[in-house]
C-alpha positions as CSV (number, residue, x, y, z in Angstrom):
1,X,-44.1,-30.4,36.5
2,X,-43.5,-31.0,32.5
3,X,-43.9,-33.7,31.4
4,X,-43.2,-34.7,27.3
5,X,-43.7,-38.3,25.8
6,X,-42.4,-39.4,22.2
7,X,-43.8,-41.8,20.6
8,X,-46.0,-42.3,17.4
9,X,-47.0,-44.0,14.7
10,X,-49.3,-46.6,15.3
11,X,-52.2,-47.3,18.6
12,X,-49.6,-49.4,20.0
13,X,-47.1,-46.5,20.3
14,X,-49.8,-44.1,21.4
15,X,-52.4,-45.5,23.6
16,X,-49.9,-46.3,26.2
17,X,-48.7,-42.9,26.5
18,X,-52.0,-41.4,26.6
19,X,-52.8,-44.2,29.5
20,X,-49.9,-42.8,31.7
21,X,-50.4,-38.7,30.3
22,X,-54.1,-39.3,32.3
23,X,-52.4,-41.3,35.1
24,X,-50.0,-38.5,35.7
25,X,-53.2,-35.9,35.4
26,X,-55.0,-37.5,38.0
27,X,-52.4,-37.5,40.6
28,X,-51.2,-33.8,39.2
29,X,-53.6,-31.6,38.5
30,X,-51.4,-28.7,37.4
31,X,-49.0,-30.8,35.5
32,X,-48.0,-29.8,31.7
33,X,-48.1,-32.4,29.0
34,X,-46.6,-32.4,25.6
35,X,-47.1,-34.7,23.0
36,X,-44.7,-35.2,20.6
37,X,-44.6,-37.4,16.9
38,X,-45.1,-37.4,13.5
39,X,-46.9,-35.5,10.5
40,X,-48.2,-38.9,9.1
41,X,-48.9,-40.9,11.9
42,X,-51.9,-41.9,13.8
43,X,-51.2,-40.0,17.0
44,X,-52.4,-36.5,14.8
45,X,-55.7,-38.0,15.4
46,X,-55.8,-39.8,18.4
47,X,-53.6,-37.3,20.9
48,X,-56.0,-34.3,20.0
49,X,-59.0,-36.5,20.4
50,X,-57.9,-37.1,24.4
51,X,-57.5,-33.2,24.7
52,X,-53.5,-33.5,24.5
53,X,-51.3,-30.8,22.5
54,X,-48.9,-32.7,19.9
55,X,-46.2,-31.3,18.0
56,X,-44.2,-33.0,15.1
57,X,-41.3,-33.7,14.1
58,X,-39.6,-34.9,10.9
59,X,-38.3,-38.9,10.8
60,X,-38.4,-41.4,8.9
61,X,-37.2,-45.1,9.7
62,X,-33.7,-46.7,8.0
63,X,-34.3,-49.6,5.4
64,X,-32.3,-52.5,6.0
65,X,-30.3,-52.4,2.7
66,X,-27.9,-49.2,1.3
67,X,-29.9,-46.6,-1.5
68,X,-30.8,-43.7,-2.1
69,X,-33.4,-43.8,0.6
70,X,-30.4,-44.3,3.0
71,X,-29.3,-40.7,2.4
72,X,-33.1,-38.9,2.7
73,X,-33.7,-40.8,6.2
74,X,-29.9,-39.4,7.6
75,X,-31.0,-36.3,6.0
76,X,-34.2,-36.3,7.5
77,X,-32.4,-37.1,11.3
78,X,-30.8,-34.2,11.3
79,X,-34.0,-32.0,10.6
80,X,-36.1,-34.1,13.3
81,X,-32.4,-33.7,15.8
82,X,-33.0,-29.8,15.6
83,X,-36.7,-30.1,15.6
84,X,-36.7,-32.1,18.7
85,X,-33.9,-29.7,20.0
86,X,-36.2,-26.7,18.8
87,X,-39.3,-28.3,21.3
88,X,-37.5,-29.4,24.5
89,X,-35.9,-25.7,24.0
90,X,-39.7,-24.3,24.1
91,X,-41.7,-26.6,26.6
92,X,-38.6,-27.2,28.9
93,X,-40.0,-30.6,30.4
94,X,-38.8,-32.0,33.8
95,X,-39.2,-35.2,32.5
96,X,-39.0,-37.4,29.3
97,X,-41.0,-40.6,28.6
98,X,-40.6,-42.9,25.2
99,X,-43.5,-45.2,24.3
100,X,-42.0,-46.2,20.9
101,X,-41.6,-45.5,16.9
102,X,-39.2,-43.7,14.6
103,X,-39.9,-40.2,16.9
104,X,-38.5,-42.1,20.0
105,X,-34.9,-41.7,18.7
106,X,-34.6,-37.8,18.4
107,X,-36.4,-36.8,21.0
108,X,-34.5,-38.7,24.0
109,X,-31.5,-38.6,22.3
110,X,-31.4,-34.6,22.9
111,X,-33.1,-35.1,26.3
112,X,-30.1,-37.0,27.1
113,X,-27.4,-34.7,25.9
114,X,-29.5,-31.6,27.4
115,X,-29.7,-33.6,30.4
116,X,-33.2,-33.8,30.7
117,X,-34.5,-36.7,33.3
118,X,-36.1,-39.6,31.4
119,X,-37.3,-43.0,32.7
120,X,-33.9,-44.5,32.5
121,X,-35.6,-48.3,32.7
122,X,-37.0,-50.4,30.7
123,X,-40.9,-51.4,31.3
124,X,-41.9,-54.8,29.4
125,X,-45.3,-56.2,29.6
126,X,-44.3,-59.9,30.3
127,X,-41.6,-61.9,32.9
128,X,-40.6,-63.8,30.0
129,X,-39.6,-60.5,27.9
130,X,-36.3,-60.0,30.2
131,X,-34.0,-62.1,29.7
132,X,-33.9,-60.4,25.9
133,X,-32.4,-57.6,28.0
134,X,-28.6,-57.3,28.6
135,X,-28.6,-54.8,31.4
136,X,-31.6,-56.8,33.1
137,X,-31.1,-55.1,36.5
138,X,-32.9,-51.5,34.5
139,X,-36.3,-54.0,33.1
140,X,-38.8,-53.7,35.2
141,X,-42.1,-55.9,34.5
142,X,-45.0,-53.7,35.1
143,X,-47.4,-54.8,32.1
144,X,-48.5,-52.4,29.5
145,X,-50.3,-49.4,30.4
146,X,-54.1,-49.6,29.3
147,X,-57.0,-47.2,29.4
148,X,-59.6,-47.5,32.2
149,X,-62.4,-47.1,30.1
150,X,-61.7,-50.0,28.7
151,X,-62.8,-51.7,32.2
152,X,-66.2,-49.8,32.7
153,X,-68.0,-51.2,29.8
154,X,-70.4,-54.8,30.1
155,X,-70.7,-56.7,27.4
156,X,-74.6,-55.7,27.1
157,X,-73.9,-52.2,26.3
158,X,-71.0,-53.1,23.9
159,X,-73.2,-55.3,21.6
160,X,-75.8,-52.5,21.6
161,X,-73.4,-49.8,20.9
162,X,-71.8,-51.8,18.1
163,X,-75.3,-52.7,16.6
164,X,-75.5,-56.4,17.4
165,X,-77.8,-59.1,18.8
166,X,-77.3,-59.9,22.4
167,X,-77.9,-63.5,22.2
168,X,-75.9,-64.5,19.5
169,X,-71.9,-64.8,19.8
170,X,-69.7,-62.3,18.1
171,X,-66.3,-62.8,16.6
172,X,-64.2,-59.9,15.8
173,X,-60.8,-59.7,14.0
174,X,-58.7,-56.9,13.4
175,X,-54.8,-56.4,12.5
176,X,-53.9,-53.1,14.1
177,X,-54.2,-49.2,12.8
178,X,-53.0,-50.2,9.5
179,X,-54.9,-53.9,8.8
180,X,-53.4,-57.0,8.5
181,X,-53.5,-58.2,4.5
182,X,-53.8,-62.4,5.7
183,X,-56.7,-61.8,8.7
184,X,-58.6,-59.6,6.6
185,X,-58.4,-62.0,3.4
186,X,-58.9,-65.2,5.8
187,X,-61.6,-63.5,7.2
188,X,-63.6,-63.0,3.6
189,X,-63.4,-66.8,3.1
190,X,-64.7,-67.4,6.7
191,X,-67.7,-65.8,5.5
192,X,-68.4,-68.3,3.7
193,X,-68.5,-71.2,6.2
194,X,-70.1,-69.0,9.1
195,X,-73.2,-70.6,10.7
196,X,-75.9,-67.7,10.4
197,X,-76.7,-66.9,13.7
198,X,-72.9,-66.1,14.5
199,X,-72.2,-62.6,14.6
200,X,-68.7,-61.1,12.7
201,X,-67.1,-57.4,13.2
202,X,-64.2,-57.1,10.8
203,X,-62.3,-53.9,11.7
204,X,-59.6,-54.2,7.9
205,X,-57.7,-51.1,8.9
206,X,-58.0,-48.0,7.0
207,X,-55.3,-48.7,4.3
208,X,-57.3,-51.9,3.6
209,X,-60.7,-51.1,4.1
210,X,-61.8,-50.3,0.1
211,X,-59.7,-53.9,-1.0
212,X,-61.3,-55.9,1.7
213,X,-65.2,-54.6,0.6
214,X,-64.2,-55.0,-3.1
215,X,-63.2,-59.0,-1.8
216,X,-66.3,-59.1,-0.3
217,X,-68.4,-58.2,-3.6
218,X,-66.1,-60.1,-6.1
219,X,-66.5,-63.6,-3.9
220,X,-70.4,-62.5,-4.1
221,X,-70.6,-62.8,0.2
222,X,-74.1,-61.7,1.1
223,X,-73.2,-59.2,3.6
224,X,-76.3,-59.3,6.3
225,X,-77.3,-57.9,10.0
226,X,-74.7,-60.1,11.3
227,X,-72.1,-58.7,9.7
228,X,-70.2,-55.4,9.6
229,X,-67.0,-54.3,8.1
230,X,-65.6,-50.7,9.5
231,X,-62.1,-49.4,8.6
232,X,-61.7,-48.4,12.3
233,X,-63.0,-48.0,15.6
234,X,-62.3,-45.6,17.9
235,X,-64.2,-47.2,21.0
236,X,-62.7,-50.3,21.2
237,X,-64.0,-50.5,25.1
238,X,-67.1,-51.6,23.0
239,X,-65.2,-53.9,20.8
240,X,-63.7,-56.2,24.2
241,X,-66.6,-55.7,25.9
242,X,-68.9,-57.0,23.2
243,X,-66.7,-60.2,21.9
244,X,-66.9,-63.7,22.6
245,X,-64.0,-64.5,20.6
246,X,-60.8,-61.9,19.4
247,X,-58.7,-62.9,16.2
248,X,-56.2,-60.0,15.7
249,X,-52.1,-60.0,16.2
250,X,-50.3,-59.6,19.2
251,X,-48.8,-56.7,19.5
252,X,-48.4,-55.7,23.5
253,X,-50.9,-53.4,23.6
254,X,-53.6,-55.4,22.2
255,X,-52.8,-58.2,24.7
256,X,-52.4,-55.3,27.5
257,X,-56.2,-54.7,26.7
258,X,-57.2,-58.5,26.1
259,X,-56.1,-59.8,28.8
260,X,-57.3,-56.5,30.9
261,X,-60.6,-57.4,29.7
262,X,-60.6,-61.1,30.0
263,X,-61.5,-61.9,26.2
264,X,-60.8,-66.1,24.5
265,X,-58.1,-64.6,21.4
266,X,-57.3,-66.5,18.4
267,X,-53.4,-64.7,17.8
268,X,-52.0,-64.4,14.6
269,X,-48.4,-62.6,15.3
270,X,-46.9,-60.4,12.2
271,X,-44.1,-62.3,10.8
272,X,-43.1,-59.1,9.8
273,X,-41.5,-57.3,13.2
274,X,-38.1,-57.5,14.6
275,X,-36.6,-60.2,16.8
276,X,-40.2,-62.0,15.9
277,X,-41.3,-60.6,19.3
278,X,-45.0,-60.9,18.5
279,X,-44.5,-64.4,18.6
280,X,-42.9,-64.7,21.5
281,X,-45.4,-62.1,22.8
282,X,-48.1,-64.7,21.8
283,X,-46.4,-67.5,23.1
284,X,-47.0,-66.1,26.5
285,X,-50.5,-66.1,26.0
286,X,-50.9,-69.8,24.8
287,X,-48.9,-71.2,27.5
288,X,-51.3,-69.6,30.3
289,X,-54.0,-71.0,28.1
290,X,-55.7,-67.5,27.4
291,X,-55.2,-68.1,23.6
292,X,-54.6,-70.0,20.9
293,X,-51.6,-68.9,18.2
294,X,-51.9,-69.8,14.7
295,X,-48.5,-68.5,12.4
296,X,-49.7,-66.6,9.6
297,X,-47.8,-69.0,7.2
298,X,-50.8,-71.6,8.1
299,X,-53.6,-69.7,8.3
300,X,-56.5,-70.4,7.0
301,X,-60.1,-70.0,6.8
302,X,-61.2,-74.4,7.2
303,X,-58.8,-74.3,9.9
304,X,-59.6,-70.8,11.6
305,X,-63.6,-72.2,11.2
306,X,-62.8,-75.4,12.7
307,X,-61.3,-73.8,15.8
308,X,-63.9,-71.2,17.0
309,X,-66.5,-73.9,15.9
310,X,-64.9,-76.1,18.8
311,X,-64.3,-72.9,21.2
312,X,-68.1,-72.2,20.6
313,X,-69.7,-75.5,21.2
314,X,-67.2,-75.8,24.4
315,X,-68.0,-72.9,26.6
316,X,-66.1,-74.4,29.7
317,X,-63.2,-74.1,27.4
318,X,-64.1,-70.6,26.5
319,X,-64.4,-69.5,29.9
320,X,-61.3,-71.0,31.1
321,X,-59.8,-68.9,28.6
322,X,-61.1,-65.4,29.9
323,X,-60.2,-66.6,33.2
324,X,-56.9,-67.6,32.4
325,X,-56.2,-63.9,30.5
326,X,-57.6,-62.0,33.5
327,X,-55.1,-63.9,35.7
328,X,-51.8,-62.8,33.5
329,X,-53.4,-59.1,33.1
330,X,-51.6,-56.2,34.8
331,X,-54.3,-53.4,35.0
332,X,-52.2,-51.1,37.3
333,X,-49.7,-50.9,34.8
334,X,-49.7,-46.7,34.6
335,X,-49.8,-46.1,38.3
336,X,-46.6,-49.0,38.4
337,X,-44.7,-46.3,35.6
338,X,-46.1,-43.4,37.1
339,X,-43.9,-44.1,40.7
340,X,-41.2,-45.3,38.4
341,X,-41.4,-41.5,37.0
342,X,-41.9,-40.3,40.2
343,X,-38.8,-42.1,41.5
344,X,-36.3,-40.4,39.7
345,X,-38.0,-36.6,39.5
């Protein structure tokens, strides 16, 4: 069979349909797959990387007030409509999957009116997301599909492969493909109060990687052995193996692999998404007591210092914390989609 999946943009978008691409693989070994997304988004890298084929397609997302802008993005629609008409015309997939972004909308729109199958439910990651659902009876909970390999690594060999001590505890924060502005610049002054044997990965995102080093050297922070600061990391198997301690948003996908992995998070959701689901996403998390959530609006470096200080000198605490995210974790999350595939094909 043929399968295609749209989606794009950002890791969130693409990881998950690169976790059920290798689900469908392993069950069929003939089956075709076809990525599809966009010129500028992160999937140009990643897909290829895994051994997938990706086409693109022209989008771009509507701002929320009238201009000029309005009229290049409809514009724009009509080129990605014919484009994504132009590919399903070629490849001829049985079936169509969406994992998210702009390149979503084309895509299973013309499915749709070529009457292509596509997964017609809804797959959250959490209980608590369906009631946000009108047609409920189409949501089925079946987690967010992760990548195995993110399971086969111990923590020994992900402090090795990242370069650090073994006996000293690591913190790592990160904000997603793109950075997050408020970790990364909390995270410069937390370098400041950190006790020296602790260990601190800060993975800024490549758009903020040169502003975050220039921080560094203008606040005069002796960078040492305990401390690196990449723009990205491909193997983050290495990254959840290795930490004691995660500070990064909470996007579903990065609590998919968290919680997968059993790591103690300190959650900062984007105040900057729709519906504020990465709160609510968070929320989740806190009330199983597998995280803390701080708002971004009152982060800062005292307070984010005073909390992993305390998580630190309370390992009981700490452990009852990867327990509690192993518990809520839903590893089997692509084989759960893949029979939901297989159920209408």
């Amino acid at each position: 069979m043929k399968y295609l999946f749209a989606g794009g943009g950002t890791g969130g978008h693409i990881y998950p349909a690169i976790a059920i691409a290798k689900e469908i693989l392993k069950n069929e070994k003939d089956a075709q797959i076809l990525f599809v997304g966009t010129k500028k988004g992160l999937e140009n890298e990643l897909v290829p990387r895994e051994g997938f084929e990706l086409k693109t397609i022209t989008v771009q997302g509507f701002k929320r007030k009238l201009s000029l802008d309005t009229l290049k993005t409809i514009y724009k629609a009509m080129v990605g409509l014919k484009e994504a008409y132009d590919i399903l015309e070629e490849f001829k997939p049985d079936v169509v999957i969406g994992t998210g972004g702009y390149v979503g909308g084309p895509v299973l729109m013309m499915a749709a009116l070529k009457g292509i199958r596509f997964v017609k439910v809804v797959a959250v990651s959490f209980e608590e997301s369906v009631k946000y659902f009108k047609n409920k009876e189409k949501v089925v909970v079946t987690g967010n599909p992760i990548r195995k390999e993110l399971l086969e690594i111990t923590k020994e060999e992900g402090l090795k492969n990242l370069g650090f001590y073994p006996d000293n505890p690591l913190i790592v924060s990160f904000g997603g493909s793109r950075g997050a502005e408020k970790i990364n610049s909390t995270m410069v002054e937390f370098l400041k109060l950190k006790d020296k044997n602790l260990q601190v990965l800060i993975i800024t995102g490549t758009n903020q990687y040169e502003k975050v080093l220039e921080k560094v050297k203008t606040e005069t922070i002796n960078i040492d052995e305990t401390v690196k600061v990449i723009p990205y990391c491909h193997n983050m198997q290495d990254v959840y193996a290795a930490a004691d301690i995660i500070i990064c948003r909470a996007g579903a996908i990065t609590l998919a692999e968290i919680t997968a992995k059993g790591v103690a998070s300190i959650l900062i959701p984007s105040p900057y998404v729709a519906n504020n689901h990465q709160e609510y996403n968070a929320r989740v998390l806190e009330k199983a007591g597998a995280s803390y959530v701080i708002l971004e609006k009152d982060l800062i470096a005292e307070k984010l210092y005073k909390k992993i200080k305390y998580l630190l000198d309370n390992p009981q605490v700490l452990s009852r914390m990867r327990d509690n995210a192993r518990k809520i974790s839903k590893i089997d999350a692509a084989e759960k989609i893949y029979k939901l595939i297989k159920s209408i094909t």
